[in-house]
C-alpha positions as CSV (number, residue, x, y, z in Angstrom):
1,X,-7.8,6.1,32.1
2,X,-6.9,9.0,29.6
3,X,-10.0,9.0,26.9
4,X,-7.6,11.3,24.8
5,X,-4.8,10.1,22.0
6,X,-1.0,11.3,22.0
7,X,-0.3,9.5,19.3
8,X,2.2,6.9,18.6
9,X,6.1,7.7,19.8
10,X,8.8,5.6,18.1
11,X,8.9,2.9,20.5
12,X,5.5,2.3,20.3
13,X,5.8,0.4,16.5
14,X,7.1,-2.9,16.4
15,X,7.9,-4.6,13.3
16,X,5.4,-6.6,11.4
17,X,2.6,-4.6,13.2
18,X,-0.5,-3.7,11.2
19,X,-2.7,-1.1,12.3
20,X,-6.4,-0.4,10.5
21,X,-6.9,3.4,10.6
22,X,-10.1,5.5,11.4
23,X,-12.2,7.0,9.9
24,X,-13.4,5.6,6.5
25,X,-14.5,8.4,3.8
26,X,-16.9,8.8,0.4
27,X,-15.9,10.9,-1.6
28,X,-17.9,12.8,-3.1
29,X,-17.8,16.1,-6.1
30,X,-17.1,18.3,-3.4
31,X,-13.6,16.5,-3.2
32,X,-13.4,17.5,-7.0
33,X,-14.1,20.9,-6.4
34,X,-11.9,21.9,-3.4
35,X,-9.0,20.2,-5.1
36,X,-9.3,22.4,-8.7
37,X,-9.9,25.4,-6.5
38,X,-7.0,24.5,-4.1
39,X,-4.8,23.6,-6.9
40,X,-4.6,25.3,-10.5
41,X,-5.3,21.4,-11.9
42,X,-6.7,20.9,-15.7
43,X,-6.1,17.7,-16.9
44,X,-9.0,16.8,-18.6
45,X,-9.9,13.0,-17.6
46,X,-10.5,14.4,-14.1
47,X,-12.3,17.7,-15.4
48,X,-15.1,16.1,-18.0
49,X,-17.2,12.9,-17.6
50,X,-17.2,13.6,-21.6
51,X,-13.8,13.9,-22.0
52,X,-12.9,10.1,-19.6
53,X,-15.9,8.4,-21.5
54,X,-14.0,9.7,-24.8
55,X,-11.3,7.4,-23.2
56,X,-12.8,4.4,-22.2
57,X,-13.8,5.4,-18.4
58,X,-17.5,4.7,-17.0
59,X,-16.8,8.9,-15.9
60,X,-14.4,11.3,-15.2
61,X,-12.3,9.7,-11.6
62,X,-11.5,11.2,-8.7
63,X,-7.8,13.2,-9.2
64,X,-5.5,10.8,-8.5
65,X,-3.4,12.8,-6.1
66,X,-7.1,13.7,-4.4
67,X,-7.5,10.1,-3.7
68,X,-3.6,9.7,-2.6
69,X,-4.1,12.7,0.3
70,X,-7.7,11.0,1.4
71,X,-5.8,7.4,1.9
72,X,-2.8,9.2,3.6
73,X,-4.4,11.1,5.5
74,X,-6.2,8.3,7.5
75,X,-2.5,7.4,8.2
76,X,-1.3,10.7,10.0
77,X,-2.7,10.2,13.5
78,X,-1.5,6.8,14.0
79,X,1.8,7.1,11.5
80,X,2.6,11.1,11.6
81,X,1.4,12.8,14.4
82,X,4.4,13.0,16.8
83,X,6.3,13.1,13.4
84,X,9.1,15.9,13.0
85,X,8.9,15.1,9.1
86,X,7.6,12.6,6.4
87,X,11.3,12.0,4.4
88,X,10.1,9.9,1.2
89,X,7.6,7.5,-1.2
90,X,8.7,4.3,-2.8
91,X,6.7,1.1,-4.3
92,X,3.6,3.2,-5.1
93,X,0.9,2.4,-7.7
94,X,-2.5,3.2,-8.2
95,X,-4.5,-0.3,-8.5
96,X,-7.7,1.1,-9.6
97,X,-9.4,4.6,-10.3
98,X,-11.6,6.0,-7.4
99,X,-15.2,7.7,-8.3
100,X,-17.4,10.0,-6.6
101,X,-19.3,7.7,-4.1
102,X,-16.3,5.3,-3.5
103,X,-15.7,4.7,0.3
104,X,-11.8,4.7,1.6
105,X,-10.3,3.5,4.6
106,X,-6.7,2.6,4.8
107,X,-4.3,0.2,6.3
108,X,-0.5,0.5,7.1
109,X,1.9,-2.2,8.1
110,X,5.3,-1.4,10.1
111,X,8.0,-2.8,7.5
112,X,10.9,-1.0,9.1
113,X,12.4,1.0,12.4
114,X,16.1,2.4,12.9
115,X,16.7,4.8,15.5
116,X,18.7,8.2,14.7
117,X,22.0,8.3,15.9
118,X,21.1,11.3,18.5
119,X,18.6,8.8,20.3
120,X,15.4,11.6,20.0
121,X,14.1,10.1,17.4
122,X,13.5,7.5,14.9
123,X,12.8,6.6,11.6
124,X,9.3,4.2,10.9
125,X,9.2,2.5,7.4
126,X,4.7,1.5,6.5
127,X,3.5,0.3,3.5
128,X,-0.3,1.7,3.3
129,X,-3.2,0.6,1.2
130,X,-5.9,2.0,0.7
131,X,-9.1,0.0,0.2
132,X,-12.8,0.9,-1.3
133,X,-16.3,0.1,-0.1
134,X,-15.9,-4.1,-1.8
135,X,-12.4,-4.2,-0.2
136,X,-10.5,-3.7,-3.3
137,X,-7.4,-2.4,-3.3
138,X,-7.4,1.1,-5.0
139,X,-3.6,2.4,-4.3
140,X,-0.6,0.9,-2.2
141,X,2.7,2.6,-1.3
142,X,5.4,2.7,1.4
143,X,6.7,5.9,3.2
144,X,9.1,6.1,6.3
145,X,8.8,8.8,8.6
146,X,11.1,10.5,11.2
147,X,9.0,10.3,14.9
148,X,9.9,11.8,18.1
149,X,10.6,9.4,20.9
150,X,8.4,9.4,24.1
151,X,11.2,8.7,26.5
152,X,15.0,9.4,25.2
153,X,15.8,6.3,27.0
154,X,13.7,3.5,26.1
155,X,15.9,0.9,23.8
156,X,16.6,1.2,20.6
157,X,14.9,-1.6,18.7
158,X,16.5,-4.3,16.4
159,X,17.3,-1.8,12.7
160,X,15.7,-3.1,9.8
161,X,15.8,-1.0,6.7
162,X,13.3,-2.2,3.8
163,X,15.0,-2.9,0.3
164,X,12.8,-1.2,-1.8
165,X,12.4,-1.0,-5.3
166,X,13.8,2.1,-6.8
167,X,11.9,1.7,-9.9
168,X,8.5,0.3,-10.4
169,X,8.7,-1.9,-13.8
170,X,6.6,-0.9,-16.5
171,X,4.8,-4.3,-16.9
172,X,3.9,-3.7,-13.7
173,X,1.7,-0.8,-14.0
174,X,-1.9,-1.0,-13.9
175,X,-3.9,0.3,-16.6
176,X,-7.5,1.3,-15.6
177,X,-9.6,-0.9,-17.2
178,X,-11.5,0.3,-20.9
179,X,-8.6,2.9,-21.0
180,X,-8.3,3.6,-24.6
181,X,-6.6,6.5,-26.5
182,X,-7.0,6.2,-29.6
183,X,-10.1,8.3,-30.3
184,X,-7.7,11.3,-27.6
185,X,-8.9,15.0,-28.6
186,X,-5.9,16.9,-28.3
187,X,-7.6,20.2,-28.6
188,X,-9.7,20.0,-25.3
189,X,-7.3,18.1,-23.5
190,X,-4.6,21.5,-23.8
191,X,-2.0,20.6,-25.6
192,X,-0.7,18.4,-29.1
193,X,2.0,17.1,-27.1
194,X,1.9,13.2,-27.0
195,X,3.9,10.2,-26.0
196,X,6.2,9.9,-29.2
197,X,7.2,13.8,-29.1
198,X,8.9,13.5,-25.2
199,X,13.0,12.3,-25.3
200,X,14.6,10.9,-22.6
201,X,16.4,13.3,-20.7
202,X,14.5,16.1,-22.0
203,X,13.7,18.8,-19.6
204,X,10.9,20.7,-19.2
205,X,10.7,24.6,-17.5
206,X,6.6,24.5,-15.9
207,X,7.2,28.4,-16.3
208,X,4.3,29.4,-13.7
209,X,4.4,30.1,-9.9
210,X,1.6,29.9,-7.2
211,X,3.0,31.6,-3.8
212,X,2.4,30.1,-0.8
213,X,-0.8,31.1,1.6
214,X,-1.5,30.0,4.9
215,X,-5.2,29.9,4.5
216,X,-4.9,27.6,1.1
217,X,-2.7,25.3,3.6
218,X,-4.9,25.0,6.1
219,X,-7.8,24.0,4.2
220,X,-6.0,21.3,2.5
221,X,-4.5,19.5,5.1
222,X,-8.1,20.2,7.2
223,X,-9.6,18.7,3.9
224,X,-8.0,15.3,3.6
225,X,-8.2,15.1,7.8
226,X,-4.2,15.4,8.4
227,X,-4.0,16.3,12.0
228,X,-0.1,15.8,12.3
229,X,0.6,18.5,14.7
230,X,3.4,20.2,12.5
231,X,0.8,21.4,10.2
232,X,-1.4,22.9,12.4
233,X,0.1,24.1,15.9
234,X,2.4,27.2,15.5
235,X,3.8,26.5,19.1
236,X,4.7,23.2,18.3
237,X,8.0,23.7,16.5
238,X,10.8,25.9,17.9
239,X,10.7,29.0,14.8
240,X,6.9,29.0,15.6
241,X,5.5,28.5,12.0
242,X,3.4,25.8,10.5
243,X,4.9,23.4,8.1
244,X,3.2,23.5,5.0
245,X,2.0,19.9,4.6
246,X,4.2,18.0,1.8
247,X,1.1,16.6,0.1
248,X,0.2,20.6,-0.7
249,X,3.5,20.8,-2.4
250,X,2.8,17.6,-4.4
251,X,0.0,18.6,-6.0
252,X,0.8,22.3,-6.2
253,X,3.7,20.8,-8.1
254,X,1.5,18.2,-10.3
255,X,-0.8,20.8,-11.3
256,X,2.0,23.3,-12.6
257,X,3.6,20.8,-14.8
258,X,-0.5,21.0,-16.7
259,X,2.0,23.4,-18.6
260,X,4.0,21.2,-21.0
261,X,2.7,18.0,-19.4
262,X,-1.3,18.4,-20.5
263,X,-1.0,14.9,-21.9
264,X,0.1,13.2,-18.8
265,X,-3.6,12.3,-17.7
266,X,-3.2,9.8,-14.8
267,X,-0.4,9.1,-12.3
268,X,-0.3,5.3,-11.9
269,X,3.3,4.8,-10.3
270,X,5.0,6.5,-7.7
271,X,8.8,5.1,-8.4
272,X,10.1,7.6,-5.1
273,X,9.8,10.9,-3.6
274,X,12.0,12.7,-0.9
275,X,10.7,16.6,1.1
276,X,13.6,17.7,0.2
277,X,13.6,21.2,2.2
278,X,10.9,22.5,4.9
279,X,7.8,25.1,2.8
280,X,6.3,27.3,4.6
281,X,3.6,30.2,3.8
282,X,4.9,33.0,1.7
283,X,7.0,31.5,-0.9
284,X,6.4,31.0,-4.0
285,X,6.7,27.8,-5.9
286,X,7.7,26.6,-9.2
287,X,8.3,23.3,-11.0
288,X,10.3,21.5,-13.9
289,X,10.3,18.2,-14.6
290,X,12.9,15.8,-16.3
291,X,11.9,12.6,-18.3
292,X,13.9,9.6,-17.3
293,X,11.9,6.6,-19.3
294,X,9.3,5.5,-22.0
295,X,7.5,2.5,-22.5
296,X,5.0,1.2,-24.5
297,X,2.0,-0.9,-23.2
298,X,-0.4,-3.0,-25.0
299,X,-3.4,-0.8,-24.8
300,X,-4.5,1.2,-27.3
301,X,-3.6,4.5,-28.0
302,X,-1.7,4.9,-24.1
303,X,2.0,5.4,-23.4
304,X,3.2,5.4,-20.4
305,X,6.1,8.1,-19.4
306,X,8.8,8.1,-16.1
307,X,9.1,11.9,-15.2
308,X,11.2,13.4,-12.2
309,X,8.9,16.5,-11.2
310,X,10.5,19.1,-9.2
311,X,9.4,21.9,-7.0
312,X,11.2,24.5,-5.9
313,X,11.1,27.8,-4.3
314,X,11.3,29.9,-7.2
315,X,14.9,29.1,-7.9
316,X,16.1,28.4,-11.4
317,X,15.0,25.2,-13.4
318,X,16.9,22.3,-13.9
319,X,19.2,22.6,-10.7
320,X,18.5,19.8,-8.1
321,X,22.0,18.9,-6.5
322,X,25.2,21.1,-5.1
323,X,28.5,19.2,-5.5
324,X,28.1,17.5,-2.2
325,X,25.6,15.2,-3.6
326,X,23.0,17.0,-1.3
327,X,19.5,18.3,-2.5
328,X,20.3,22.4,-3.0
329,X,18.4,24.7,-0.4
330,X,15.7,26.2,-3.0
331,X,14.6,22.5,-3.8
332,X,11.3,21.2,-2.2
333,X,10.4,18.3,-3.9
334,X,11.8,15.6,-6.1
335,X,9.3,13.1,-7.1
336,X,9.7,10.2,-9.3
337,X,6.6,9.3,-11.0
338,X,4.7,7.0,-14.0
339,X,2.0,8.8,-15.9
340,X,0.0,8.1,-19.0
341,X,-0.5,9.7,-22.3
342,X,-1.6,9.1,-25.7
343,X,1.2,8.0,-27.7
């Protein structure tokens, strides 16, 4: 009997099937600090204990995108690794903030299959949670996947495509609890910018770009233990280049927008999220955002704020789609997020 894993193929999910993945993780400071050098991220509740005690927190958390990659990338080996690409987010919320010492492990339950028309491959719908060391859940989301079948010929199963929520209420946010902004210093935090000076349907120009580089890649996805095959063998696609991992353009994406977006401290709500276009070492990325709602919650001093972020490869701001309704070919990412901010 073969000691080694292949992975899962499309016809090896049913629905309803729940798998518990290996390997559980602490995290520790050194998380911290490979994320901030990774990624140029500033926002000050996950820089200084200071500045999160300021607001309410027992210490400055884990990034919240930092504790996102650790939970999905327990997923990749039994969700992604035959994957040819992870296509989008939905339902996501962050439950509770994750601190140095917390242990992660993560679970995923199959919630939807439909096989692509060519019969090669199929789509796989999970919702993931990720749970800490008392079996609390600290973040839950769903993402559907496109996976290679094993044999071409196998039958397609039964489709069922998940109605999900395009929009995550406000009321049903969580706030971390003893998050208060009412005592917010503006001046270490980067910018005066707060909750009441953001319009809907503003948009905002991130200005800065960060190109591309294989070894940054690497580490990242090596980092938050994604061993989907895409990322890491150059002989396993046709053009013979690695896929940069979509996580890597997340973040890269989240940490740009620190320029006009200081105030957004913590993502708590992940509304949707599509890959729009393949990234691959040597370009350089860039990022606007658009804000699409406000709302007011009943703790003091916080806001929270529905921005699209957008990534692209250096093409101009504030164009997403052609006239075909389809994403445009400089776009990477569109990502449909909740964060909060001092109002």
């Amino acid at each position: 009997m073969a000691k080694t894993n292949p992975g899962r193929f499309f016809e090896d999910y049913t629905l309803g099937q729940v798998i518990e993945h290996a390997v559980p993780r602490t995290v520790s400071g050194g998380e911290r600090a490979l994320y901030h050098a990774l990624y140029p991220a500033r926002h000050a509740l996950y820089s200084s204990d200071a500045f999160a005690q300021a607001s309410g927190l027992p210490k400055s958390p884990i990034d919240d995108l930092a504790a996102f990659h650790v939970v999905f990338g327990k997923t990749v080996p039994d969700v992604s690794l035959n994957a040819v690409a992870n296509l989008g987010y939905a339902e996501g919320r962050w439950l509770k903030p994750v601190y140095e010492g917390d242990t992660l492990r993560s679970t995923s339950e199959v919630i939807g299959l439909k096989q692509n028309s060519n019969g090669k491959t199929g789509v796989v719908y999970v919702r993931t949670r990720g749970m800490n060391q008392n079996d609390e859940v600290v973040m839950e989301y769903v993402r559907w996947v496109m996976v290679r079948k094993r044999d071409v010929d196998a039958p397609a199963p039964e489709t069922v495509v998940p109605a999900l929520n395009k929009v995550i209420a406000a009321e049903d946010l969580v706030i971390p609890e003893g998050l208060d902004f009412s005592n917010y210093n503006f001046a270490l935090s980067g910018e005066a910018h707060r909750w009441g000076d953001y319009e809907v349907g503003e948009t905002i120009d991130h200005v800065d770009g960060v190109t591309l580089e294989e070894a940054e890649h690497m580490l990242a996805t090596r980092l938050w233990q994604n061993t989907a095959k895409v990322h890491f063998d150059a002989t396993f696609r046709p053009d013979g280049q690695r896929l940069i991992y979509g996580g890597h353009i997340i973040s890269l994406a989240r940490a740009l927008s620190f320029n006009g977006l200081a105030n957004a401290q913590m993502i708590v709500g992940l509304n949707g999220g599509a890959h729009a276009n393949p990234a691959f070492s040597g370009l350089t990325v860039k990022a606007w955002s658009e804000v699409l709602d406000k709302a007011e919650t009943n703790v003091p001093g916080v806001g929270a704020i529905r921005l699209r972020l957008v990534a692209t490869k250096g093409g101009a701001p504030f164009e997403l789609r052609g006239e075909d309704g389809k994403y445009l070919p400089d776009v990477l990412l569109d990502l449909d997020y909740w964060a909060l901010m001092p109002v």
